[in-house]
PyMOL Python script that loads the backbone (N, CA, C, O; Angstrom):
from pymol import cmd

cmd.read_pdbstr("""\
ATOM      1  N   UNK A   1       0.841  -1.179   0.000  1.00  0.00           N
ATOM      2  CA  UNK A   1       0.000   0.000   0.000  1.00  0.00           C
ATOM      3  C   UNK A   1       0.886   1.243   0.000  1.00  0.00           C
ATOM      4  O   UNK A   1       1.909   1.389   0.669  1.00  0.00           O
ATOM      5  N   UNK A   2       0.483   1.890  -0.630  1.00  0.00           N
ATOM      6  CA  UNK A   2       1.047   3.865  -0.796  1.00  0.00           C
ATOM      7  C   UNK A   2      -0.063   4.692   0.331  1.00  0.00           C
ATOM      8  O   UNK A   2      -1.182   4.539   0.818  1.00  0.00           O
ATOM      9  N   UNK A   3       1.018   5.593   0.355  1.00  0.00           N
ATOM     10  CA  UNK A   3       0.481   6.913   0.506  1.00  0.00           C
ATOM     11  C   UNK A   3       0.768   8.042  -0.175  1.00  0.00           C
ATOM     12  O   UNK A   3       1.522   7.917  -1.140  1.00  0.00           O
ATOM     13  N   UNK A   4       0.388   9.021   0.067  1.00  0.00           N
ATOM     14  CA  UNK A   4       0.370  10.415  -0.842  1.00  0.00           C
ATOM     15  C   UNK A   4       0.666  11.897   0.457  1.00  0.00           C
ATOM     16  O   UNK A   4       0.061  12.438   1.382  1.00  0.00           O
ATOM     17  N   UNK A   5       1.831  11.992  -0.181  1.00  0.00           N
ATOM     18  CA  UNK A   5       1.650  13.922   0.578  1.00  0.00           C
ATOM     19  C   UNK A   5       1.202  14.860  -0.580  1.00  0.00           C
ATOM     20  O   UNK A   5       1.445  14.724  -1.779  1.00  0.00           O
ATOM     21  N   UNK A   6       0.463  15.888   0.072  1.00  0.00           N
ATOM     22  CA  UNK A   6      -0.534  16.311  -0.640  1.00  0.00           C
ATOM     23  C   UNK A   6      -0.271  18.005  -0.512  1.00  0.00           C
ATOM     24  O   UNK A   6      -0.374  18.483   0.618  1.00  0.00           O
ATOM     25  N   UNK A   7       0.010  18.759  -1.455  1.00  0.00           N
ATOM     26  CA  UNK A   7       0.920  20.134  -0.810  1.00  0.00           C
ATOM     27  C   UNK A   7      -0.070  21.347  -1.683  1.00  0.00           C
ATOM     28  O   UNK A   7      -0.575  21.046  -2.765  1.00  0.00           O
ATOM     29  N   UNK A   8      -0.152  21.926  -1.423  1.00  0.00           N
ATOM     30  CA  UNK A   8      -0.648  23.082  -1.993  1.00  0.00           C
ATOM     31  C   UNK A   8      -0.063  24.072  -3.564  1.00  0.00           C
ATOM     32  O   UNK A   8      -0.607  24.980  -4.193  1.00  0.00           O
ATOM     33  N   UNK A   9       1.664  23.136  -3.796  1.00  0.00           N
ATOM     34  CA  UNK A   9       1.714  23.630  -4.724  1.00  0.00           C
ATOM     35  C   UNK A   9       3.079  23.092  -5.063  1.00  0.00           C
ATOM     36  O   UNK A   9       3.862  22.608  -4.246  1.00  0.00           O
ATOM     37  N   UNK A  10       3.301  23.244  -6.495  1.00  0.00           N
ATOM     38  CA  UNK A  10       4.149  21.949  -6.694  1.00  0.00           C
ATOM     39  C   UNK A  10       5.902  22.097  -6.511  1.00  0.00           C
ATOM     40  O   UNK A  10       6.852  21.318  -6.572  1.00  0.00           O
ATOM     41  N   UNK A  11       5.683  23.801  -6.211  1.00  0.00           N
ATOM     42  CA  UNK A  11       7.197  24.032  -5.765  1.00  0.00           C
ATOM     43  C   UNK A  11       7.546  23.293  -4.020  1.00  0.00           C
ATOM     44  O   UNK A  11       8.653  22.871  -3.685  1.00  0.00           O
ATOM     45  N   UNK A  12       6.411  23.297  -3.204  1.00  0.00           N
ATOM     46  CA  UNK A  12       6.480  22.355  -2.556  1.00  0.00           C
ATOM     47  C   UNK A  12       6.435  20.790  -2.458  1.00  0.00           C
ATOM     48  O   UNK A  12       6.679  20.215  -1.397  1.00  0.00           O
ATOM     49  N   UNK A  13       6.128  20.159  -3.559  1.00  0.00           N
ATOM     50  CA  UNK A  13       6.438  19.088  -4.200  1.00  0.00           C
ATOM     51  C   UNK A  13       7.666  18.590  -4.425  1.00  0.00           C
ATOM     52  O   UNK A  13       8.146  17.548  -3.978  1.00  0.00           O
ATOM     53  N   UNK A  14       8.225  19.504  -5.249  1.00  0.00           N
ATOM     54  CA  UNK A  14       9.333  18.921  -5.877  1.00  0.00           C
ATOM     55  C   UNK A  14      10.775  19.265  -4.180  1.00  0.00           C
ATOM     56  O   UNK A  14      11.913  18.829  -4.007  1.00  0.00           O
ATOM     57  N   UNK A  15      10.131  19.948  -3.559  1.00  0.00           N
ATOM     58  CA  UNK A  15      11.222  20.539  -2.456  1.00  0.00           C
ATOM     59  C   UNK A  15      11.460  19.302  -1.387  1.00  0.00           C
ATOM     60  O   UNK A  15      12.479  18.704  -1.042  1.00  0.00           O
ATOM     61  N   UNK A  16       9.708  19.154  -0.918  1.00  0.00           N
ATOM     62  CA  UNK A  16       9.396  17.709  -0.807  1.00  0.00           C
ATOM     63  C   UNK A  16      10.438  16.518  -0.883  1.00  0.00           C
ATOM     64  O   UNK A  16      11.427  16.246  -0.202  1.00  0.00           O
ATOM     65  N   UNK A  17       9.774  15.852  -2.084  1.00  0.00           N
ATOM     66  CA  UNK A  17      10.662  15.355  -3.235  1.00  0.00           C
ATOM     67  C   UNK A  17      12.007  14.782  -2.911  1.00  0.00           C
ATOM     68  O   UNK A  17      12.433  13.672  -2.591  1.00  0.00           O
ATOM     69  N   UNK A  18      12.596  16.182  -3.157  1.00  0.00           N
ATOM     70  CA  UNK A  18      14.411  16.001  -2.751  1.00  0.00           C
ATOM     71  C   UNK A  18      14.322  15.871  -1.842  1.00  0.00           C
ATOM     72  O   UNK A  18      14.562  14.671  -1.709  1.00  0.00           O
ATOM     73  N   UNK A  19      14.001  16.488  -0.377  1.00  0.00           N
ATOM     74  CA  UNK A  19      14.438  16.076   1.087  1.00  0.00           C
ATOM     75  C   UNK A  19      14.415  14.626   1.340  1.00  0.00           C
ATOM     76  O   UNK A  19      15.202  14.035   2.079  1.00  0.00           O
ATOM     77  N   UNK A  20      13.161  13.938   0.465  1.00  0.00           N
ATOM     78  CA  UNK A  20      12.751  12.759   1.178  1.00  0.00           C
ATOM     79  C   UNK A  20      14.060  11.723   0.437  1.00  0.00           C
ATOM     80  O   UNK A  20      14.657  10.800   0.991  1.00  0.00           O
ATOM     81  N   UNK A  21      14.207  12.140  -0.699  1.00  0.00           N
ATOM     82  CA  UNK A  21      15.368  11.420  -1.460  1.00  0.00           C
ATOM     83  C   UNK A  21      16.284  11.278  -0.939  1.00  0.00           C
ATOM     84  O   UNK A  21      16.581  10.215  -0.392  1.00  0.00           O
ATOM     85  N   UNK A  22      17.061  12.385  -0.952  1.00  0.00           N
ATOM     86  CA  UNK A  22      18.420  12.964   0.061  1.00  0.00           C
ATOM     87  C   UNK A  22      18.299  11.901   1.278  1.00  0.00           C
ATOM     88  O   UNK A  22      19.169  11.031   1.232  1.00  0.00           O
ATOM     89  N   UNK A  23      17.450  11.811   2.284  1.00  0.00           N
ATOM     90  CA  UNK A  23      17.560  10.729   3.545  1.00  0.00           C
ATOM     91  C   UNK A  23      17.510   9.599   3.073  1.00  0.00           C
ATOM     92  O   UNK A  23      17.864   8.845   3.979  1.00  0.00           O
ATOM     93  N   UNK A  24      17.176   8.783   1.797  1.00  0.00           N
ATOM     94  CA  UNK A  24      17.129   7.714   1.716  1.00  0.00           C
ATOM     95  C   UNK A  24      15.641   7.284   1.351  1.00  0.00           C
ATOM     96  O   UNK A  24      15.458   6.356   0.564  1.00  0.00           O
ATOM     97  N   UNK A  25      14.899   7.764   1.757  1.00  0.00           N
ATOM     98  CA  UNK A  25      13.649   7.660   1.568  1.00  0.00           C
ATOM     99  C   UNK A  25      13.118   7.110  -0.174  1.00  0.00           C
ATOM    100  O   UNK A  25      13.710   7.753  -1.041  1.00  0.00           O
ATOM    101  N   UNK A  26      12.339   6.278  -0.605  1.00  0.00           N
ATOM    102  CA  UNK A  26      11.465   5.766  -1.640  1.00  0.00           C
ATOM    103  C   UNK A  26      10.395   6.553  -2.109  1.00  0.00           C
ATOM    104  O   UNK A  26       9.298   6.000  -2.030  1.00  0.00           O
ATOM    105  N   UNK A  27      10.415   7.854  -2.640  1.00  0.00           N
ATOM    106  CA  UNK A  27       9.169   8.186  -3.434  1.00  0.00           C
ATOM    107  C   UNK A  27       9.202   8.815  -4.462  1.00  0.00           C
ATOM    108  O   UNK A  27      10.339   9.230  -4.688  1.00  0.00           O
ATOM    109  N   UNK A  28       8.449   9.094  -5.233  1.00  0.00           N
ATOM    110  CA  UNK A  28       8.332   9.830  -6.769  1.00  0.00           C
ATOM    111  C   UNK A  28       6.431  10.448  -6.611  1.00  0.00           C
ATOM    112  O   UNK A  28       5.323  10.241  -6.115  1.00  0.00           O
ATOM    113  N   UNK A  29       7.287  11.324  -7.506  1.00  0.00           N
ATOM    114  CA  UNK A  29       6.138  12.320  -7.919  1.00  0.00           C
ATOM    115  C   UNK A  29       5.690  11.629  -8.788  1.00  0.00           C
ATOM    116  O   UNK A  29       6.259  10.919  -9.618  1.00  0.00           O
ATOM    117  N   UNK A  30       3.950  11.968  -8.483  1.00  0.00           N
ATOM    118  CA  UNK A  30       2.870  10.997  -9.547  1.00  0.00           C
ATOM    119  C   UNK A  30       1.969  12.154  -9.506  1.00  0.00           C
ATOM    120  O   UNK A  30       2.125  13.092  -8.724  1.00  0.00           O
ATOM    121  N   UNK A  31       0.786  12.045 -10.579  1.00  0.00           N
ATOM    122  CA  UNK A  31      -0.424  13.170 -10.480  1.00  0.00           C
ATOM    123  C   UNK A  31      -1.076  13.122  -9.441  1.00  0.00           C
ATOM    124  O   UNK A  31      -1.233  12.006  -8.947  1.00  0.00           O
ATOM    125  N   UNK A  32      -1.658  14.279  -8.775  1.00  0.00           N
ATOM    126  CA  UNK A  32      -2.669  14.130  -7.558  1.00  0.00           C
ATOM    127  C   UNK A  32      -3.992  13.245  -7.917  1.00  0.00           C
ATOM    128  O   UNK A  32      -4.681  13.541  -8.893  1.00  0.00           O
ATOM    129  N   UNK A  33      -4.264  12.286  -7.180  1.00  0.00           N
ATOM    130  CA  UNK A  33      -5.634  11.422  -7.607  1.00  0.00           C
ATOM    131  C   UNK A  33      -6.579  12.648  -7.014  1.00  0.00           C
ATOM    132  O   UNK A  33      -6.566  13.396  -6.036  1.00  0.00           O
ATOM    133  N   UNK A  34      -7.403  12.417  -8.176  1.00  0.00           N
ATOM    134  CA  UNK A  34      -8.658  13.569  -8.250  1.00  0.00           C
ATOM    135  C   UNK A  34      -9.352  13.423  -6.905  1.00  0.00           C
ATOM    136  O   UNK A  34      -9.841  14.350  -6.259  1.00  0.00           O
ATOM    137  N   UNK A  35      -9.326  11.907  -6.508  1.00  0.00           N
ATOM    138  CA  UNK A  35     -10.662  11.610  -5.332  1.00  0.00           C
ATOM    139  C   UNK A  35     -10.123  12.328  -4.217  1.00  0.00           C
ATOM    140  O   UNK A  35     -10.776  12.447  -3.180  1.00  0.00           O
ATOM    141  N   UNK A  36      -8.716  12.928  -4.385  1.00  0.00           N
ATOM    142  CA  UNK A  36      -8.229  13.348  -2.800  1.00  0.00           C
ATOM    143  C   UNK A  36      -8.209  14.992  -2.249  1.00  0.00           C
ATOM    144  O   UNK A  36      -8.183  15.458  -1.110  1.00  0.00           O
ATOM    145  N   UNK A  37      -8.231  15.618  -3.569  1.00  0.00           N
ATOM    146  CA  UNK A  37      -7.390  16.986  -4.059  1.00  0.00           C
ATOM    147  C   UNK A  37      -7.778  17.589  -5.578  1.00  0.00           C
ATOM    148  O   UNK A  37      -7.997  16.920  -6.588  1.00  0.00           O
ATOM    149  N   UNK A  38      -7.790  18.478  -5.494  1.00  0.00           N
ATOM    150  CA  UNK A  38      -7.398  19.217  -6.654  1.00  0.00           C
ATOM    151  C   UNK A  38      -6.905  20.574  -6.493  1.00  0.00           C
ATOM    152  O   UNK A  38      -6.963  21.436  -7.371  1.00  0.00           O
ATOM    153  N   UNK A  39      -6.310  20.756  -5.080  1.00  0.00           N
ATOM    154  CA  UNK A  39      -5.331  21.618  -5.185  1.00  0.00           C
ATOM    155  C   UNK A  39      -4.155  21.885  -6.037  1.00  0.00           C
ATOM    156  O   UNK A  39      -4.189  22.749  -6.914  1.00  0.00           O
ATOM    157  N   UNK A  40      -2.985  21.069  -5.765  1.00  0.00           N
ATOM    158  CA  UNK A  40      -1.940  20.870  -6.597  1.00  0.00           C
ATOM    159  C   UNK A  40      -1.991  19.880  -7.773  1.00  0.00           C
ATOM    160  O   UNK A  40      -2.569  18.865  -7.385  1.00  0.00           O
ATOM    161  N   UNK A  41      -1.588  19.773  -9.136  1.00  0.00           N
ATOM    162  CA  UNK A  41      -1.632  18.558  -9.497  1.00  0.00           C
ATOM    163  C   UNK A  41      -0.558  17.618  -9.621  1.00  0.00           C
ATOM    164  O   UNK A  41      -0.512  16.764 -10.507  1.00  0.00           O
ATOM    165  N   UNK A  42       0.731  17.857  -8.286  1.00  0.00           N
ATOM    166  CA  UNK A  42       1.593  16.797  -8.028  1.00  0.00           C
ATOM    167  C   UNK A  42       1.832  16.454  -6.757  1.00  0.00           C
ATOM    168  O   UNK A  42       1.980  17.312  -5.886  1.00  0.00           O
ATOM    169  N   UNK A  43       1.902  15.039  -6.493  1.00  0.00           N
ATOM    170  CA  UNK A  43       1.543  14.461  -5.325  1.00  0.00           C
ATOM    171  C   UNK A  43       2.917  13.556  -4.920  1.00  0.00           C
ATOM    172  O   UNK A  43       3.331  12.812  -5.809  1.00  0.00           O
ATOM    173  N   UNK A  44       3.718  13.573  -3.511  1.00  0.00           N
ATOM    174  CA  UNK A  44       4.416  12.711  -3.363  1.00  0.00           C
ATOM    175  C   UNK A  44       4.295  11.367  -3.232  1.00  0.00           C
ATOM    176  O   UNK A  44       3.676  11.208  -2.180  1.00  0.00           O
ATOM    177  N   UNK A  45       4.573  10.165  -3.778  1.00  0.00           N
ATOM    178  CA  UNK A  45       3.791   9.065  -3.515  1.00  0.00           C
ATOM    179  C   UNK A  45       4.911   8.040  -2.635  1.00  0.00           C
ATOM    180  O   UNK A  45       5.963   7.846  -3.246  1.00  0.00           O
ATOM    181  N   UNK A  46       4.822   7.525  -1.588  1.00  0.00           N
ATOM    182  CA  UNK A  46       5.753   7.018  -0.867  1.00  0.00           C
ATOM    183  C   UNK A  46       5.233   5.604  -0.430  1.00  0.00           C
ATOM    184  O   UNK A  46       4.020   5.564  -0.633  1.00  0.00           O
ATOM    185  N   UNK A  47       5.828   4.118   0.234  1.00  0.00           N
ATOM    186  CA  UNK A  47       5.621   3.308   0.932  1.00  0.00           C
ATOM    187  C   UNK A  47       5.113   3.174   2.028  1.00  0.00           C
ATOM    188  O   UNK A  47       5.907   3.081   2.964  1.00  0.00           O
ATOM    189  N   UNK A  48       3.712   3.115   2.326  1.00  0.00           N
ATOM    190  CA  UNK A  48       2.875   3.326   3.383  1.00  0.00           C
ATOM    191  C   UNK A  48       3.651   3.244   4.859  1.00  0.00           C
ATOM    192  O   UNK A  48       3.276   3.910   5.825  1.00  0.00           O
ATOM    193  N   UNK A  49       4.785   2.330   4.890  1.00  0.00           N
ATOM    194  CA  UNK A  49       5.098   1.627   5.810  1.00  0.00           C
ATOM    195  C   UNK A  49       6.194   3.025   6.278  1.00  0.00           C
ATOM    196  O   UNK A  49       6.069   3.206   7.489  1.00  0.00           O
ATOM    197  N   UNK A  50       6.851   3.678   5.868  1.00  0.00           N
ATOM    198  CA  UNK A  50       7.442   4.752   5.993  1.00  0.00           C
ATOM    199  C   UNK A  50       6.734   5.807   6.230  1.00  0.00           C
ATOM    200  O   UNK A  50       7.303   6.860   5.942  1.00  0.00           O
ATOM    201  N   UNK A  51       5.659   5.894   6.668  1.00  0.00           N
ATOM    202  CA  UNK A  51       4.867   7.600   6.748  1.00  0.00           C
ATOM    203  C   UNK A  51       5.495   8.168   7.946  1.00  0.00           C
ATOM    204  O   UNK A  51       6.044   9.266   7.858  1.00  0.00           O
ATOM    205  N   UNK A  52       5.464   7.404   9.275  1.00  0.00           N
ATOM    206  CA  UNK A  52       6.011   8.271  10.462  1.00  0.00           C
ATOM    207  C   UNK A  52       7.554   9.011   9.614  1.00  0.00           C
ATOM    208  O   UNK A  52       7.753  10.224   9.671  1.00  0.00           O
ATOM    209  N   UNK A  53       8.506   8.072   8.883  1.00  0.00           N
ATOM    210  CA  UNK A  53       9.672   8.831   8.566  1.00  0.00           C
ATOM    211  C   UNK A  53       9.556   9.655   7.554  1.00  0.00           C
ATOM    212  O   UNK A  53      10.536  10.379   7.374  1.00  0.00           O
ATOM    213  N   UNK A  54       8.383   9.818   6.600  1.00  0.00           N
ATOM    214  CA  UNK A  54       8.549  10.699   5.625  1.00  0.00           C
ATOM    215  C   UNK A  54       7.669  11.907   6.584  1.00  0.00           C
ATOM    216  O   UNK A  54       8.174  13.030   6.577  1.00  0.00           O
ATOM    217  N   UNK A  55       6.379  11.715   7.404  1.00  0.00           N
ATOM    218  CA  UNK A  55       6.311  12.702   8.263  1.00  0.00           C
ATOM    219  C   UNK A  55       7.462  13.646   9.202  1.00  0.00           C
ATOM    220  O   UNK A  55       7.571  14.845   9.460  1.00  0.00           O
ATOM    221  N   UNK A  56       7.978  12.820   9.432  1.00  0.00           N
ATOM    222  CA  UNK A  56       9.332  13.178  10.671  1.00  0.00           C
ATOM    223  C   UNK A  56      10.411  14.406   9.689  1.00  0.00           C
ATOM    224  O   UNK A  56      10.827  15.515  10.025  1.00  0.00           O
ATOM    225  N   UNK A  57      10.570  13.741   8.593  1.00  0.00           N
ATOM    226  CA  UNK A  57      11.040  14.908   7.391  1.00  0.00           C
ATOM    227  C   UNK A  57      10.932  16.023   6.977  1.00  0.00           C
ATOM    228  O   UNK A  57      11.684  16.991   6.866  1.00  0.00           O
ATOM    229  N   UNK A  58       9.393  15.691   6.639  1.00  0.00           N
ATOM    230  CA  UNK A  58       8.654  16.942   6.346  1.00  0.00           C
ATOM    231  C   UNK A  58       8.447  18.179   7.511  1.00  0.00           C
ATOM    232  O   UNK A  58       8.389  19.372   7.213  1.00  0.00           O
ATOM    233  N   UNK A  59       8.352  17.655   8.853  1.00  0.00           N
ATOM    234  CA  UNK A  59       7.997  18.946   9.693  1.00  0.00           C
ATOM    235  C   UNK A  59       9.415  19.084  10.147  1.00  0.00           C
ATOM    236  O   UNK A  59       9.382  19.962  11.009  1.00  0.00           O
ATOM    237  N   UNK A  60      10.611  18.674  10.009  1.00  0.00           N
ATOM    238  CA  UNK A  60      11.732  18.811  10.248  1.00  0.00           C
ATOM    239  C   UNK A  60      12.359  20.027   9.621  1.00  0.00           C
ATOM    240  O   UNK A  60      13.274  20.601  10.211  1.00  0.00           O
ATOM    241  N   UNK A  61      11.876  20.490   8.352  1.00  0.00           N
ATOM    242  CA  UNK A  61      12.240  20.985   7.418  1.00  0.00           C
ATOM    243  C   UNK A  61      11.023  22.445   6.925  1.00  0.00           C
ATOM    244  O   UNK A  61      11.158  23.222   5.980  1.00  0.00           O
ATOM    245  N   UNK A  62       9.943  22.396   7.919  1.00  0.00           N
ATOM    246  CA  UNK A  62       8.805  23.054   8.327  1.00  0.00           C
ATOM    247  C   UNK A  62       8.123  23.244   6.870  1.00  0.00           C
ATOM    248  O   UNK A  62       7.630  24.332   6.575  1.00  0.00           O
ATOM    249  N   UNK A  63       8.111  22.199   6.008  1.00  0.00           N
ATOM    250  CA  UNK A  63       7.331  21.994   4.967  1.00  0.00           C
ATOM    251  C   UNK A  63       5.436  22.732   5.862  1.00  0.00           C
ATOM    252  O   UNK A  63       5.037  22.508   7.005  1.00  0.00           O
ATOM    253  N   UNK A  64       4.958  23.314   5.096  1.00  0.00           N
ATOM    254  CA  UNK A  64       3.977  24.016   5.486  1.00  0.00           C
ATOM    255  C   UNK A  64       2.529  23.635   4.792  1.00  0.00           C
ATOM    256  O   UNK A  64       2.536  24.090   3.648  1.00  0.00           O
ATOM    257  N   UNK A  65       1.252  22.938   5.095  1.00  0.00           N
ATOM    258  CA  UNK A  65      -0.060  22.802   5.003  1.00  0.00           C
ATOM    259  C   UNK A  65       0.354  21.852   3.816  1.00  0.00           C
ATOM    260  O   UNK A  65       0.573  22.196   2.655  1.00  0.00           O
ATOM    261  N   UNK A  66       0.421  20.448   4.407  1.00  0.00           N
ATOM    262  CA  UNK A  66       0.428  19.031   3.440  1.00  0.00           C
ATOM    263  C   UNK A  66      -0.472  18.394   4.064  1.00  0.00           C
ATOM    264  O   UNK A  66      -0.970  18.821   5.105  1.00  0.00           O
ATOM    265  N   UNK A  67      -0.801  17.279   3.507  1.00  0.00           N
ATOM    266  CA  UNK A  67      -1.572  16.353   4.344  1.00  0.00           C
ATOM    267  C   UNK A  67      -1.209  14.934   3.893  1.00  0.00           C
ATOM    268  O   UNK A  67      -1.148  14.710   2.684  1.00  0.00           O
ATOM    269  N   UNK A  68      -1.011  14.153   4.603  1.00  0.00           N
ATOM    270  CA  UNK A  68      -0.773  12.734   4.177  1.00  0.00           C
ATOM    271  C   UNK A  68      -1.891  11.921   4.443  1.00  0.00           C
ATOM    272  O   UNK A  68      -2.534  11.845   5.490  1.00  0.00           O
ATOM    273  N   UNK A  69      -2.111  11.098   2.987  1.00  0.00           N
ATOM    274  CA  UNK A  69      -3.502  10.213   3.149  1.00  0.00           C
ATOM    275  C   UNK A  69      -3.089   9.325   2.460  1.00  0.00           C
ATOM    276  O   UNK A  69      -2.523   9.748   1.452  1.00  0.00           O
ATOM    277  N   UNK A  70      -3.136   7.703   2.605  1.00  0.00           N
ATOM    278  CA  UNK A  70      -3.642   6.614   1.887  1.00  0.00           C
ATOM    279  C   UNK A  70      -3.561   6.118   0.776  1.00  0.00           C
ATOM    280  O   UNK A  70      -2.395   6.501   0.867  1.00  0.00           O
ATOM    281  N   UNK A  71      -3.625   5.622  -0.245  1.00  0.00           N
ATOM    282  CA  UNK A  71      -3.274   5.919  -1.672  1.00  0.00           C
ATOM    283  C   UNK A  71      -4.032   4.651  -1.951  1.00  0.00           C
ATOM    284  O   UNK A  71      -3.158   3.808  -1.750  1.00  0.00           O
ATOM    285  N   UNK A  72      -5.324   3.871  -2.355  1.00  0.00           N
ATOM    286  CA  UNK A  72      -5.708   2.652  -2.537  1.00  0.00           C
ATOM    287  C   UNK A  72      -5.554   2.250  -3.362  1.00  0.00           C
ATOM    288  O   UNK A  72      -5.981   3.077  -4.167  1.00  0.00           O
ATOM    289  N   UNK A  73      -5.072   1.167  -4.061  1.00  0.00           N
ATOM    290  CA  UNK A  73      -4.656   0.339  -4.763  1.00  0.00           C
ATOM    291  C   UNK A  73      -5.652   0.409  -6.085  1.00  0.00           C
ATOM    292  O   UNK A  73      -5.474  -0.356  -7.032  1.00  0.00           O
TER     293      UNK A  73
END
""", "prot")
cmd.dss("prot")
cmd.show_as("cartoon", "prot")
cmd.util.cbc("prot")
cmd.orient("prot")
């Protein structure tokens, strides 16, 4: 299972993105699924099993109004 960080805009995406890379972290940018958002239309997509560490990242780095949700198969 995936999840998705969900950002308001895609320069926060791609900023995203690299931080999570840089630590080691598993994700790529995919389109925002419509059912979640249509704020931005790029979405981080990561290994469910990693959210506390891709969370722990993101507010480390004071990434600002994301939301992480779920991603169903």
């Amino acid at each position: 299972m995936y999840g998705v960080v969900l950002v308001p805009s895609i320069s926060q995406a791609i900023q995203g993105e690299k931080l999570l890379l840089r630590v080691g972290l598993s994700v790529k940018l995919i389109p925002t699924p419509r059912q979640l958002s249509s704020d931005c239309g790029v979405a981080i997509r990561f290994d469910w099993t990693q959210r506390e560490q891709v969370e722990e990242q993101l507010q480390r780095i004071g990434l600002a109004d994301y939301r992480i949700a779920p991603l169903e198969a």
